[in-house]
C-alpha positions, 0 to 999 in steps of 0.5 A: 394342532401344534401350532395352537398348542405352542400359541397356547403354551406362549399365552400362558408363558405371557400371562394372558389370562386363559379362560373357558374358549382358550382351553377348550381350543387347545383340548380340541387340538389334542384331540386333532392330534390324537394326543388324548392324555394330553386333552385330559391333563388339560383339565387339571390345568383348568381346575389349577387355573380355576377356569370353569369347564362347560360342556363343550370342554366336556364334550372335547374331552370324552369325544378325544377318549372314544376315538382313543378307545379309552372307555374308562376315561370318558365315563369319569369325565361324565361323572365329573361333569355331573359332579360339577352340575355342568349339563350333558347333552346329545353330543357329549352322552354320543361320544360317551356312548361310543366310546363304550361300543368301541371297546365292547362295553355293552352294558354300559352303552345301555346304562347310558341310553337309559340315561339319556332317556330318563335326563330327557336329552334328545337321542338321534340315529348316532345314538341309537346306533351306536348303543345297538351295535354295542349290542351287535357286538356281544351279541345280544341280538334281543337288546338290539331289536329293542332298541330298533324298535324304539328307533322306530317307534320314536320316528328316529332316522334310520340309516343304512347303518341301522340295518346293517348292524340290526342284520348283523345282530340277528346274524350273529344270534342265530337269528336268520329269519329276522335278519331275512325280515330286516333285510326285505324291510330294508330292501323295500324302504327309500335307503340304497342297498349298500355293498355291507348287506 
């Protein structure tokens, strides 16, 4: 990630002019690196430059916030993707959604499913299982049934980490009972039991 920041520091130095792709490489180099508050200050640079960010810029820049568990950065990198009308779609309203789960953030994981379903962007297995085990993470067992239940209705994947984080759910409410059903149900479908269950 290094070298592509120096080549980008040089093209800049050069004045080669610096579009949409250059930028979105370097903010993807940043994000390699674990170098997240220099990912976002790349959008400034953008903005000075008048360079039109699309949704991968965006994408680059929330998924660079979830895995530095910065919550707070990747929703206003989403508002200020529908400020600037730049469509969201399953990959950016993920990274979002992760990076809530990562940080406890429960409700707001929520509030962006809801929002995926009311945009009518596509939601897959990440996204379902990413917001069921924000819940599984405070503990709000019920929610995450709900949305199990969705999953299934919708013929979304299930994978073993669905029903992990479903047992470990209901688990955790006091649920055993349920999380016993989920576990036979688990135990009687084509998925391998992993070592977690």
């Amino acid at each position: 990630w290094e070298r592509s920041l120096l080549l980008f520091g040089l093209m800049a130095q050069s004045k080669v002019e610096l579009d949409t792709i250059t930028f979105n490489t370097a903010i993807r180099a940043f994000m390699e690196g674990g170098e997240w508050e220099n990912a976002v200050d790349l959008f400034g640079l953008m903005a000075q430059a008048k360079v039109k960010s699309d949704t991968i810029t965006f994408s680059t820049g929330i998924s660079t916030c979830e895995k530095a568990q910065k919550w707070e950065q990747a929703l206003q990198m989403l508002r200020l993707m529908v400020q600037g009308k730049v469509e969201h779609d399953t990959i950016t309203l993920n990274a979002a959604i992760s990076a809530c789960e990562k940080c406890d953030h429960w409700e707001e994981a929520l509030q962006l499913f809801d929002r995926m379903v009311h945009s009518r962007v596509d939601s897959n297995t990440t996204t379902f299982n990413a917001t069921i085990s924000a819940c599984e993470k405070a503990i709000q067992w019920a929610n995450a049934m709900q949305l199990f239940r969705v999953m299934a209705q919708r013929e979304v994947e299930l994978s073993n980490v669905t029903f992990n984080t479903m047992i470990s759910a209901l688990e955790k409410g006091g649920e055993w009972e349920k999380a016993l059903h989920q576990f036979r149900v688990l135990s009687q479908s084509t998925l391998e039991l992993d070592v977690i269950c």
